[in-house]
TORDO-106885 format. One line per field, with one value per atom (N, C-alpha, C): residue number from 1; residue in three letters; z, y, x. Coordinates in Angstrom, 3 decimals. Layout:
! TORDO-106885
num: [NUM:...]
residu: [ALA:...]
Z: [Z:...]
Y: [Y:...]
X: [X:...]
//
This chain:
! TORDO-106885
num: [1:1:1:2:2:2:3:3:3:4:4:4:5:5:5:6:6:6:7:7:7:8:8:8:9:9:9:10:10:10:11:11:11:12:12:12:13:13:13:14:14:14:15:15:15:16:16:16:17:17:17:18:18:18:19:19:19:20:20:20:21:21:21:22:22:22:23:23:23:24:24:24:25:25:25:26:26:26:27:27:27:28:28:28:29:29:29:30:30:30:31:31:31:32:32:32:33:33:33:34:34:34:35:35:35:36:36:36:37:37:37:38:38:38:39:39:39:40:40:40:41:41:41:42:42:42:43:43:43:44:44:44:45:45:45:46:46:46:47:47:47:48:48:48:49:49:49:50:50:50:51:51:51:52:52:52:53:53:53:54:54:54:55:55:55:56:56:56:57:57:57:58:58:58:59:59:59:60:60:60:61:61:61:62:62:62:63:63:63:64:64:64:65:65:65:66:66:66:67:67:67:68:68:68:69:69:69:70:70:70]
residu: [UNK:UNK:UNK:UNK:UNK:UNK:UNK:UNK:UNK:UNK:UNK:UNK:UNK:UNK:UNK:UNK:UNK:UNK:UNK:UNK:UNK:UNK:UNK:UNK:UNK:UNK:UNK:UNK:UNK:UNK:UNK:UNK:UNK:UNK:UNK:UNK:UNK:UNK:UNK:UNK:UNK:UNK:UNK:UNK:UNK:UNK:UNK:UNK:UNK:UNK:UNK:UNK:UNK:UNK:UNK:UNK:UNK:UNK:UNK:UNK:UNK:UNK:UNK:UNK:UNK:UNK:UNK:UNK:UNK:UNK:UNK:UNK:UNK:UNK:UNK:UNK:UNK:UNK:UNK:UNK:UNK:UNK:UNK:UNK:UNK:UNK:UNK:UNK:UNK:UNK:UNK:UNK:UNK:UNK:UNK:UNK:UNK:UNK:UNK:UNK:UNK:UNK:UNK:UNK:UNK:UNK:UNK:UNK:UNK:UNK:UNK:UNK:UNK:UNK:UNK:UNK:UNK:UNK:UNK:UNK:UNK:UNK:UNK:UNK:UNK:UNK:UNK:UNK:UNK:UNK:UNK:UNK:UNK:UNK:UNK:UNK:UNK:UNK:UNK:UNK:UNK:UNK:UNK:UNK:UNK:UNK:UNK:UNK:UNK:UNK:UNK:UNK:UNK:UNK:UNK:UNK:UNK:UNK:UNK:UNK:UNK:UNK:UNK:UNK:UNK:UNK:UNK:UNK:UNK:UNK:UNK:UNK:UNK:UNK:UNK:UNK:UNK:UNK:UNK:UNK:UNK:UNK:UNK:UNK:UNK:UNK:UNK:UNK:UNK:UNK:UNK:UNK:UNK:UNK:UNK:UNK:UNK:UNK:UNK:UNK:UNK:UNK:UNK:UNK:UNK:UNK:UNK:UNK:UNK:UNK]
Z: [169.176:168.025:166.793:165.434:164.343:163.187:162.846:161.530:160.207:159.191:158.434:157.081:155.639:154.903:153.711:153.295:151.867:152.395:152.310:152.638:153.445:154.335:154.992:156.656:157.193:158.385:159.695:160.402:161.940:163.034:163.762:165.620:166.170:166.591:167.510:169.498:169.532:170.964:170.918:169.591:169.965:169.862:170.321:169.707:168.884:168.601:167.296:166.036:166.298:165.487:164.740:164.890:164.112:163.086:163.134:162.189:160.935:161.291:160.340:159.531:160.171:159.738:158.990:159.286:158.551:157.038:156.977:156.405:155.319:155.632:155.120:154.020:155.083:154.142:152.779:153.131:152.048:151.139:151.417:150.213:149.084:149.982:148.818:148.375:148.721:148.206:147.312:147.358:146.185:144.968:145.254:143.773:143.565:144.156:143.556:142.736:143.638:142.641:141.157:141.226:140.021:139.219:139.589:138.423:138.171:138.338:137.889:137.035:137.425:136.798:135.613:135.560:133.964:133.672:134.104:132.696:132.390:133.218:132.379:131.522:131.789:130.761:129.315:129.657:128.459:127.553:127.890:127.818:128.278:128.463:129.029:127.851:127.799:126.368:125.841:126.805:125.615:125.997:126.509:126.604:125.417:125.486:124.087:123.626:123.900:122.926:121.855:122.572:121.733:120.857:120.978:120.606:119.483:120.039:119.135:118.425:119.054:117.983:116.437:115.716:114.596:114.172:114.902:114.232:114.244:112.842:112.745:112.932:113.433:114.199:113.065:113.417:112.357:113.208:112.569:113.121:112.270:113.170:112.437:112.084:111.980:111.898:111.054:110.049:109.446:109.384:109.333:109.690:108.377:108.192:107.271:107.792:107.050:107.736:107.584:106.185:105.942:107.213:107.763:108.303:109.792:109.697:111.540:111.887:111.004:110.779:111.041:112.325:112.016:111.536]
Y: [13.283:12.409:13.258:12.980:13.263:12.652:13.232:12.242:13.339:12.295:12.460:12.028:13.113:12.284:12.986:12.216:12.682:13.532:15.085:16.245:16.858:16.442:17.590:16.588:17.680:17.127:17.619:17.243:17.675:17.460:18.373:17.869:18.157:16.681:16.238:16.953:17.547:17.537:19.225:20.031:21.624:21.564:22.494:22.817:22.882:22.761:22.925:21.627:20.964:20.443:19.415:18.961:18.424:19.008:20.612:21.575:21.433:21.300:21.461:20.459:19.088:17.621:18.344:18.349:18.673:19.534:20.808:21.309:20.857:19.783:19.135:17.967:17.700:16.280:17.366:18.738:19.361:19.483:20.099:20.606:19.531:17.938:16.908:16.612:16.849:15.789:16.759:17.760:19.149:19.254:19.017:18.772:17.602:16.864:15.190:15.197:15.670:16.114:16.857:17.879:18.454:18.270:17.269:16.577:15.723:14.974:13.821:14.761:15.579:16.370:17.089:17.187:17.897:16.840:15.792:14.479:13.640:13.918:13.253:14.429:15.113:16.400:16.366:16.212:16.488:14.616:13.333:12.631:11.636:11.954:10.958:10.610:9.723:8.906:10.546:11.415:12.684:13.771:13.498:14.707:15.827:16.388:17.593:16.798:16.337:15.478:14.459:13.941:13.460:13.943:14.851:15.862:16.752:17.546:18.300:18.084:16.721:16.484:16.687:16.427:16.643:14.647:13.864:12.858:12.267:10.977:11.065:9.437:9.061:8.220:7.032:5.801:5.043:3.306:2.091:0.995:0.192:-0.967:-2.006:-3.584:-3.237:-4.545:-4.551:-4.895:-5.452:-6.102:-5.724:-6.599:-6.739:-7.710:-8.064:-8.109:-6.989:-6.447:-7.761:-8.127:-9.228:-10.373:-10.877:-11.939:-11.816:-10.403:-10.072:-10.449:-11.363:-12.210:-10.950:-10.817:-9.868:-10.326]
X: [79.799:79.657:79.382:79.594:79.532:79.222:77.951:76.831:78.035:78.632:79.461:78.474:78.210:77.279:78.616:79.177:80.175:81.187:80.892:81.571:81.241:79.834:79.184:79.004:79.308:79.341:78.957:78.589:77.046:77.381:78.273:79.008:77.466:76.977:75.843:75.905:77.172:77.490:76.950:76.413:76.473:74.865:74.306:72.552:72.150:71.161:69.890:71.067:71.728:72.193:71.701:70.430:69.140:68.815:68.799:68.322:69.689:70.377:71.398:71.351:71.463:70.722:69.605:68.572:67.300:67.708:68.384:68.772:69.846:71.096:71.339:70.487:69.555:69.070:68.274:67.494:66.810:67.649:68.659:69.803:69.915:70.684:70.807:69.726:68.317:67.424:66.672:67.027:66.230:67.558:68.603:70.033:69.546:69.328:69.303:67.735:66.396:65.223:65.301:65.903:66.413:66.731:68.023:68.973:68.436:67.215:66.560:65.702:64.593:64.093:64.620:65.919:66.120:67.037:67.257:67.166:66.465:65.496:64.057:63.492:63.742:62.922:63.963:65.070:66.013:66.268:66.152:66.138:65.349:64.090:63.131:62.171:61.191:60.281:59.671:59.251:59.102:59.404:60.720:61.851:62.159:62.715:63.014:63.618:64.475:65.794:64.744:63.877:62.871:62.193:61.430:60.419:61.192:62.269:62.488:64.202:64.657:66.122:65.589:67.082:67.207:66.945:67.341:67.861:66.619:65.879:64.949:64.543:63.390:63.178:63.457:63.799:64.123:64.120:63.173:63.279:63.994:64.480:65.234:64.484:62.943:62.376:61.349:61.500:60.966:59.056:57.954:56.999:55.613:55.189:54.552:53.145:52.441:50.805:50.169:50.285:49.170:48.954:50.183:50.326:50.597:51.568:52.411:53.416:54.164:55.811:56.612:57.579:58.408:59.503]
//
């Protein structure tokens, strides 16, 4: 038998072929950690893109202190 995940693939019928499984699942789940990790760092609420873009923060509403009417 054969555990098939995308491109990568594990003949269950040879030895230690758990380890490879095991080894497999680290690989995707440390690219997939990463790539979450540097787009939250590069685009997350205080990512660089935040912090240090050029473009400058700007709202579209309107609100009146005295009262709180937006």
């Amino acid at each position: 038998m054969k555990k098939i995940s995308d491109d990568l693939t594990v003949d269950t019928a040879k030895n230690f072929w758990k380890f490879k499984l095991y080894y497999m699942r680290i690989k995707t789940w440390t690219i997939n950690c990463l790539i979450f990790l540097v787009f939250v760092a590069w685009k997350g609420p205080t990512g660089l893109r935040c912090l240090f873009g050029i473009k400058p923060f700007e709202y579209d509403m309107d609100v009146n202190y005295l009262t709180g009417v937006v």
